[in-house]
TIVO-70375 format. One line per field, with one value per residue (C-alpha): residue number from 1; x negated, y, z. Coordinates in Angstrom, 3 decimals. Example, Ala and Ser with C-alpha at 12.3 -4.5 7.8 and 13.67 -1.06 7.14 Angstrom:
# residues 2
i <- [1	2]
xx <- [-12.300	-13.670]
yy <- [-4.500	-1.060]
zz <- [7.800	7.140]
***
This chain:
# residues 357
i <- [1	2	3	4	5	6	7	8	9	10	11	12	13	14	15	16	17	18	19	20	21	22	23	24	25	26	27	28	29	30	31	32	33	34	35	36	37	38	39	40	41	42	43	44	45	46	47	48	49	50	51	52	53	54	55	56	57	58	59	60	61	62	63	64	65	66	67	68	69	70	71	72	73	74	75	76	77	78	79	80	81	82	83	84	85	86	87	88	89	90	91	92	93	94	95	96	97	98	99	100	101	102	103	104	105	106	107	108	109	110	111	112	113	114	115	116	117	118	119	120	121	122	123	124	125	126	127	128	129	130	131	132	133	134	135	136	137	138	139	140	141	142	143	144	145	146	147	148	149	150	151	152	153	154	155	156	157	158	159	160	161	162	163	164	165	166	167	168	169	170	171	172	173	174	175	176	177	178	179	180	181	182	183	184	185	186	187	188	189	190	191	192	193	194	195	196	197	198	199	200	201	202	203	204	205	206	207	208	209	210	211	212	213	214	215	216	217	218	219	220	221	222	223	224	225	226	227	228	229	230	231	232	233	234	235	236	237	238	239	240	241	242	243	244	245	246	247	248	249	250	251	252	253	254	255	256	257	258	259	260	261	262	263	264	265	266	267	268	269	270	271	272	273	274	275	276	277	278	279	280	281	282	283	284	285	286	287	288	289	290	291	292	293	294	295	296	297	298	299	300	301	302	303	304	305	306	307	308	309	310	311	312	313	314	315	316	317	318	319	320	321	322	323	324	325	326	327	328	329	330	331	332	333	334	335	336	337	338	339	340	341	342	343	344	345	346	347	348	349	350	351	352	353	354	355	356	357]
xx <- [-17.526	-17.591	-17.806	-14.383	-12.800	-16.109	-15.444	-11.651	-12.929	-15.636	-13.066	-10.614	-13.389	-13.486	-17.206	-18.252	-18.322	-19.949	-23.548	-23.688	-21.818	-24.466	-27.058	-25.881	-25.506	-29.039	-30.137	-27.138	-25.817	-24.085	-21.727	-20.593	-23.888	-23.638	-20.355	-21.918	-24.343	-24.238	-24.353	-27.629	-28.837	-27.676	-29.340	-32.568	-32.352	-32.026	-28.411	-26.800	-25.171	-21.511	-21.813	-23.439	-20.630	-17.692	-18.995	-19.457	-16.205	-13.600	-11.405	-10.927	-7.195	-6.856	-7.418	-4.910	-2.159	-4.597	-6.097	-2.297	-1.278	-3.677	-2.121	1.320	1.375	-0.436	-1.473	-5.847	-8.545	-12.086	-15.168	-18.661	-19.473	-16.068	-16.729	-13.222	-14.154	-14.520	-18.074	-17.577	-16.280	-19.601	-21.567	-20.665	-22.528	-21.125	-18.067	-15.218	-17.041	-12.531	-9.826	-6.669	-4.625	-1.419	-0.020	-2.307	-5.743	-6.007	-5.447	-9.129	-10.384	-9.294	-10.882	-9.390	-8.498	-7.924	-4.952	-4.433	-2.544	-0.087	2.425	4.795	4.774	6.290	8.467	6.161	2.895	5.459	6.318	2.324	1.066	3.705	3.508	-0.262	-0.188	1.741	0.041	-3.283	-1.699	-0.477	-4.147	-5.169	-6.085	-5.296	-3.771	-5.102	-3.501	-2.519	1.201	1.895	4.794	4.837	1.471	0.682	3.335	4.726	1.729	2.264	5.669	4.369	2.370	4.918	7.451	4.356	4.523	0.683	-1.089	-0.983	-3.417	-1.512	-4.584	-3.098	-3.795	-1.990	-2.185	-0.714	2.190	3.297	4.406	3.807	6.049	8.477	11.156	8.159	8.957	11.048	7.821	5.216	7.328	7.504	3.309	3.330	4.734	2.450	0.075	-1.778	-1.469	-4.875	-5.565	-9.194	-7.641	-6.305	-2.324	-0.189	-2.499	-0.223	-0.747	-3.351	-4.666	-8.463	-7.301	-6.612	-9.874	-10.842	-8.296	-9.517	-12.983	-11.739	-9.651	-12.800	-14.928	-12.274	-12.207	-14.434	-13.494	-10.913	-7.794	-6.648	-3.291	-1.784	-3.339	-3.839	-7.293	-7.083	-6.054	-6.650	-6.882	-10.017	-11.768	-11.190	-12.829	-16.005	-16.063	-16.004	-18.712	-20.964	-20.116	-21.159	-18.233	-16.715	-13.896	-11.341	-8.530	-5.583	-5.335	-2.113	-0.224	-2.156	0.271	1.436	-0.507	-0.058	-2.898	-5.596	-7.188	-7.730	-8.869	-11.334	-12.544	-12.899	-14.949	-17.396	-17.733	-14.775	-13.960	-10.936	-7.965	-5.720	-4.297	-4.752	-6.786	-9.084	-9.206	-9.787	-12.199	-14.110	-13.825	-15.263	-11.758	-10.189	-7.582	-6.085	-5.775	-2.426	-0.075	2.641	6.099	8.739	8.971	11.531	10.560	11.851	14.519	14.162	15.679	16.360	19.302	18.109	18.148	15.012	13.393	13.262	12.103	8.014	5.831	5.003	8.077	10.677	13.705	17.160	16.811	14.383	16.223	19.007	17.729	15.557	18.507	20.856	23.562	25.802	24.997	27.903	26.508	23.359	24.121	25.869	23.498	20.268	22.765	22.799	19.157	18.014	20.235	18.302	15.001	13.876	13.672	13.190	14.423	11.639	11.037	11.669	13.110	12.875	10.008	9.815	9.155	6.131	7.178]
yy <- [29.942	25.942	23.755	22.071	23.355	22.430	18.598	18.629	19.417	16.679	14.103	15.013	14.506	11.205	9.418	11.031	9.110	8.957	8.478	11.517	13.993	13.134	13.969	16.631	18.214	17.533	19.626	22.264	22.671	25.232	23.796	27.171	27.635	23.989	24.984	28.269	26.693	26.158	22.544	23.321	24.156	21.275	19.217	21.090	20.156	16.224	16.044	13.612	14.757	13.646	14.616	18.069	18.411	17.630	20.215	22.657	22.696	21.953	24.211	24.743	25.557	21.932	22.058	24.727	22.459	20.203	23.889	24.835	21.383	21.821	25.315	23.367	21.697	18.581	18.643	18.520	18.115	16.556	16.377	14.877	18.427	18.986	17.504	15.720	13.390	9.933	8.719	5.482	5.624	8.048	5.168	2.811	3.198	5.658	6.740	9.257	12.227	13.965	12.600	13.524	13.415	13.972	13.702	13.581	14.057	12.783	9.708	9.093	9.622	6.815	3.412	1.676	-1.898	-2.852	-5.183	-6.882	-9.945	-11.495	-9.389	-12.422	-13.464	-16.303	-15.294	-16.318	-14.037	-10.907	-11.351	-12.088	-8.957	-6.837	-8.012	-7.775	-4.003	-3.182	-4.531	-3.180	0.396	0.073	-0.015	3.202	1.416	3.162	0.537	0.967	-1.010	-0.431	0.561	-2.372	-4.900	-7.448	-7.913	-4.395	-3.180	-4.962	-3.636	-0.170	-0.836	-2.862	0.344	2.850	0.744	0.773	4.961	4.212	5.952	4.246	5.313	4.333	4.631	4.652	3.100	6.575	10.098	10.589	12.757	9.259	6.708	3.280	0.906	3.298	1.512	2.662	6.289	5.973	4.517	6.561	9.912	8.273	7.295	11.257	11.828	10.400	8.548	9.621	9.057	8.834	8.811	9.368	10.155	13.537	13.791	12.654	9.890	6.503	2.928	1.911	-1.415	-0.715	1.663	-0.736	-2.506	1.618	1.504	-1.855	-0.344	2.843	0.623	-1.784	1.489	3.418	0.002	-1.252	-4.668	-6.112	-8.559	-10.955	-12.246	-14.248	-14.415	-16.682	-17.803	-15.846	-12.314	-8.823	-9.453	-11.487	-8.834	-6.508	-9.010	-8.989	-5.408	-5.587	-7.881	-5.743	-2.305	-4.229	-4.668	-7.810	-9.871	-11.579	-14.324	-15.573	-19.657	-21.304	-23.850	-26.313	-26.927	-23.004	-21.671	-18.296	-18.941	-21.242	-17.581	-17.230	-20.642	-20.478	-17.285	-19.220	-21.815	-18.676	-17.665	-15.149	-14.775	-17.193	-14.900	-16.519	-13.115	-9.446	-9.832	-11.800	-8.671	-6.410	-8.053	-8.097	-4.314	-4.676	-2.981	-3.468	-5.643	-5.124	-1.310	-0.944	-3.051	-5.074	-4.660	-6.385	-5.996	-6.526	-8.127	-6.521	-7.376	-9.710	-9.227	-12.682	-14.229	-18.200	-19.426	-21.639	-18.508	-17.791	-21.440	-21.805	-24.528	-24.672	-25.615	-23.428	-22.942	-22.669	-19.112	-17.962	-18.871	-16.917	-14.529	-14.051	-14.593	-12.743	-15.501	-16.959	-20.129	-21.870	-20.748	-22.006	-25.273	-25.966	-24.600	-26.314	-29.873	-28.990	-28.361	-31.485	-33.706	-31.956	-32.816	-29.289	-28.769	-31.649	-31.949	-32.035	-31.320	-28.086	-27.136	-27.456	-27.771	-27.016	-29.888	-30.254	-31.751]
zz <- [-4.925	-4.632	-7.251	-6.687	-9.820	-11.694	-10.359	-11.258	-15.104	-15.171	-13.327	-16.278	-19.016	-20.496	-20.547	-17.584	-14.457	-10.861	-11.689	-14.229	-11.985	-9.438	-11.940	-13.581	-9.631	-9.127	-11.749	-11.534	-7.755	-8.937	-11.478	-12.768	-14.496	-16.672	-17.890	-19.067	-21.125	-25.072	-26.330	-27.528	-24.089	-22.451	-24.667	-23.883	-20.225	-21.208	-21.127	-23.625	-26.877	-26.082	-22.245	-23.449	-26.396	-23.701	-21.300	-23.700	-25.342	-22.536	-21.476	-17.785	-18.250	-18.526	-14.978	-14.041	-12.827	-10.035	-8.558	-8.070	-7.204	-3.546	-2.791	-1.837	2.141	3.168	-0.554	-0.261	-3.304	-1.910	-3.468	-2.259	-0.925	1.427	5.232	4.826	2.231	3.774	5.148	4.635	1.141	0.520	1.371	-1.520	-4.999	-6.966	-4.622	-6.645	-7.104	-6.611	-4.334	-4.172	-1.135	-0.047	3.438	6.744	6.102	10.183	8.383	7.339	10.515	12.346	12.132	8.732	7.644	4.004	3.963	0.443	-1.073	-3.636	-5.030	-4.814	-1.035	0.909	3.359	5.778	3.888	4.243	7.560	8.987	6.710	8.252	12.053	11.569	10.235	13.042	15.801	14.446	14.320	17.664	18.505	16.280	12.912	9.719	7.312	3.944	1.578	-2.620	-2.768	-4.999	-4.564	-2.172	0.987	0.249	0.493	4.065	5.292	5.066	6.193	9.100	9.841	9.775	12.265	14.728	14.181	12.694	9.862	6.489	3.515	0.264	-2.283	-6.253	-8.984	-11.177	-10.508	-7.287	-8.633	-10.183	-8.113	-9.589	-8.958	-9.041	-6.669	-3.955	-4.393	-0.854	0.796	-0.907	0.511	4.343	4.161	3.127	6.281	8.787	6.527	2.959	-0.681	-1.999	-5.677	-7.963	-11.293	-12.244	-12.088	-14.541	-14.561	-15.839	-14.477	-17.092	-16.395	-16.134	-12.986	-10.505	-10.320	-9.684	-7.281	-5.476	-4.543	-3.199	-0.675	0.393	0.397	2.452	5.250	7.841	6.715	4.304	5.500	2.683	3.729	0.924	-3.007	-5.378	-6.872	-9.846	-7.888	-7.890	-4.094	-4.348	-6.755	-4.094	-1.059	-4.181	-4.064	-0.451	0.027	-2.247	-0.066	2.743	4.282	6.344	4.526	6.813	5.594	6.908	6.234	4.935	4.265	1.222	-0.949	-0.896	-4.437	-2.861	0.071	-2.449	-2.472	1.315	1.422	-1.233	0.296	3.645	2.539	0.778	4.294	5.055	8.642	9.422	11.353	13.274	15.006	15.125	18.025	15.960	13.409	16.958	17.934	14.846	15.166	19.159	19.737	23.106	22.909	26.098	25.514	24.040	25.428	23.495	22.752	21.120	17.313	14.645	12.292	8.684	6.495	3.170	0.552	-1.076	-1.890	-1.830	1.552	0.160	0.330	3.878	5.083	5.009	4.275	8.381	10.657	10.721	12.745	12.364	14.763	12.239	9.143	10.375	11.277	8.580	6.255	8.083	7.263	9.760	11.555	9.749	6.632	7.631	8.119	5.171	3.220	4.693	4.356	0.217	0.157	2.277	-0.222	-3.527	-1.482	-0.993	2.530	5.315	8.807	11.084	15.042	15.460	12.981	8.532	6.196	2.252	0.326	-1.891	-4.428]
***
């Protein structure tokens, strides 16, 4: 018998994390035993009063619902001791002693880049996090990324255009789908990609999860792309984490006076790798860039309704506007003549700029 059910019950019991799993399978490989043992007798062996109390009195019916929850298609439990779970993430200290996954298990296989940012883009952020997902899958990178709103989301999106494998890894149990207007895109990463989640299901989006969350996706990546996010960012605790795995953290520059990039250039001047390209990220990798070759993408749909919205603080042109808007040209016009007399945009060569001020 494996000790997979024995994991599901410590990951469900509160106080007990990485480091004493790992201990308490040093002294009991076979977990069955521990959870036969008396308080009393746990205490004997040098285990803690509340671990020893928690052990002792749990019941594994709590557990019931995640040993059933595996026995349904593409649905997989891991633990340190199954050959599936993820090398890389093994390497980092005290890795998830239980993942849940749902979808592709293929998924982890594959090289993997962690691509994080802002949950409120510029037009310009969602379009480079989505062209850059795709073009890496196109050359067999697995996208990781965090399901939230915004760069994380464009990037699995990016990934799934390119017919690429997306790991979506959650901040909740993975039978709850946080935000929930990503329930659509969490079911098509189950289809070629994986949900990946440590906590037990039914899990809600408690705040000290996602910083959980952050380190599985460094831990899960051979290096980390930042795309757009502010100074004070979830995205830049996860390039920390990264940096502590051991693992290389790339940035994407932008425009100065957008507060949306001040992250990427603060971790540029740290020492990040400046990207310019996903051949930059490729070669990073010593990936072949030359092994897939290119064709023509289209680029996704934005939902705004300002046409401020869709005009960057680089040049951009009256093609792009419209086509990122989707108005008509007419409608264009007029629209970019009302906005240059408020002083929000400015006509340059090639094209119109956002004002700064």
């Amino acid at each position: 018998m494996t000790n997979t059910l024995y994991f599901l019950a410590l990951n469900r019991i509160e106080g007990i994390g990485p480091r004493t799993v790992s201990k308490l399978l040093a002294r009991w490989p076979c977990l069955e035993e521990l959870f036969g043992l008396s308080c009393e007798a746990m205490q004997k062996a040098k285990v803690s009063e509340l671990v020893a109390r928690a052990i002792s009195t749990f019941d594994l019916s709590q557990v019931e619902a995640d040993w059933r929850w595996q026995e349904t298609k593409r649905h997989h439990i891991l633990t340190w001791e199954d050959e599936a779970y993820p090398a890389l993430l093994k390497e980092i200290h005290d890795p998830p002693p239980v993942l849940y996954a749902m979808g592709d298990i293929t998924a982890l296989q594959q090289p993997t880049v962690a691509m994080v940012g802002t949950r409120h883009p510029s037009v310009t952020g969602s379009e480079t996090a989505w062209r850059f997902a795709s073009e890496l899958a196109r050359h067999g990178i697995t996208i990781v990324s965090g399901l939230a709103l915004g760069i994380d989301a464009q990037s699995h999106r990016g990934c799934l255009e390119a017919q690429g494998q997306t790991i979506a890894v959650m901040g909740t149990g993975i039978d709850t789908i946080y935000p929930k207007r990503h329930q659509a895109l969490a079911e098509k990463i189950t289809e070629k990609g994986l949900l990946l989640s440590q906590f037990p299901l039914k899990s809600p989006p408690i705040a000290g999860h996602f910083p959980l969350r952050n380190r599985i996706i460094s831990g899960l990546s051979l290096c980390i792309l930042v795309v757009e996010a502010a100074i004070k960012s979830g995205s830049l605790i996860t390039a920390r984490l990264a940096l502590e795995q051991n693992r290389d953290v790339l940035a994407i520059p932008g425009s100065i006076y957008n507060q949306q990039t001040k992250g990427c250039h603060y971790l540029l001047q740290q020492g990040a790798k400046l990207v310019t390209s996903s051949h930059d990220v490729l070669d990073e990798l010593g990936i072949n860039t030359e092994s897939v070759a290119s064709r023509p993408q289209l680029l996704p749909a934005i939902d705004n309704s300002t046409l401020l919205k869709f005009i960057g603080y680089d040049v951009t042109t009256i093609d792009e506007i419209i086509n990122r808007s989707g108005l008509s040209i007419d409608k264009v016009v007029c629209d970019l003549a009302d906005l240059e007399l408020q002083r929000r945009v400015q006509a340059v060569p090639g094209g119109y700029l956002r004002c700064t001020i």
